[in-house]
C-alpha positions in Angstrom: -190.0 -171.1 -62.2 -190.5 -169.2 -58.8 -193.3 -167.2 -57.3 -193.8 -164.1 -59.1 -192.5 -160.8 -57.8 -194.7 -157.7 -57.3 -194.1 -154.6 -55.2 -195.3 -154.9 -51.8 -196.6 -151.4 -50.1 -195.7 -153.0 -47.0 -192.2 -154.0 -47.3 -191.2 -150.9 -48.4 -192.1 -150.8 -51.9 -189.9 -153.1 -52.7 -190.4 -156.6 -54.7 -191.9 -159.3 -53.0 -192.9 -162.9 -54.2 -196.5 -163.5 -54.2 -198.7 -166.7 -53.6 -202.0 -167.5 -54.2 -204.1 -167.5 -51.0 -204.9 -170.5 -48.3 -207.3 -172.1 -46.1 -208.6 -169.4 -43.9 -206.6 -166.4 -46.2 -209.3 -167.1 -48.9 -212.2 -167.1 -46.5 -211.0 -163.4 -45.0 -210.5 -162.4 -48.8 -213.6 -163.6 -49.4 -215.1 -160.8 -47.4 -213.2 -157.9 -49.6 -213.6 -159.0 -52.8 -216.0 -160.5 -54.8 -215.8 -164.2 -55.7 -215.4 -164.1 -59.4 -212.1 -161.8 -58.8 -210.6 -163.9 -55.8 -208.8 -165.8 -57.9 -206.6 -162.2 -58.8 -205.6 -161.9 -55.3 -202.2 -163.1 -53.7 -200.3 -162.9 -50.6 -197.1 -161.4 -49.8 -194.5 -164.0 -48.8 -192.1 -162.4 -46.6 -192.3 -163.4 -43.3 -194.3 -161.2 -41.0 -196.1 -159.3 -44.0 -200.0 -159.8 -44.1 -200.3 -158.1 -47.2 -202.8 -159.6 -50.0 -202.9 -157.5 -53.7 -204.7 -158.1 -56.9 -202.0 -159.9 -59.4 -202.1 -157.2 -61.8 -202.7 -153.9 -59.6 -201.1 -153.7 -56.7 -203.0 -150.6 -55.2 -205.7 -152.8 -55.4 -204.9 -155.0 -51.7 -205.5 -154.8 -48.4 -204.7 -156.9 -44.6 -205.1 -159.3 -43.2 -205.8 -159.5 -39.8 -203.1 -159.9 -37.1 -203.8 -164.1 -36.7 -202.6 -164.3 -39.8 -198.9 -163.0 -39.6 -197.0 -165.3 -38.2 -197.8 -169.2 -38.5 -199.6 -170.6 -35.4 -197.3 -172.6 -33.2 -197.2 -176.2 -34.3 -199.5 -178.7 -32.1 -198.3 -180.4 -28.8 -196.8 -183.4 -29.1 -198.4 -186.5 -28.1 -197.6 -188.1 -25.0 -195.0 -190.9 -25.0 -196.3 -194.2 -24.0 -195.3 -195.2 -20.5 
């Protein structure tokens, strides 16, 4: 079974899988919603998108910030031994 589609306002209304929120995505959320209803929430998976909706009403959503739409570059790797 795959994520669960729901239109996205910011694809262009189309259908978009949704996931439930990580790390630093929960903490933002955190500060729009209330706790007990954070659970509700999940973000859009297409790349690019920063869109997080409540599971069962998607008018209810909002942004996240910019930092948060494209993956941070991976780390540097570590130097080779000489």
């Amino acid at each position: 079974m795959g994520l669960p589609t729901r239109r996205c306002p910011n694809c262009g209304d189309t259908d978009q899988g949704f996931r439930p929120l990580h790390g630093d995505e929960t903490a933002f959320a955190l500060t729009r919603v209330e706790r007990a209803d954070l659970a509700k929430y999940r973000r859009c998976t297409r790349e690019g998108c920063v869109r997080v909706q409540s599971y069962f009403n998607w008018r209810s959503g909002f942004d996240l910030p910019e930092q948060f739409r494209t993956p941070p570059p991976p780390p540097p790797p570590p130097p080779s031994p000489s």
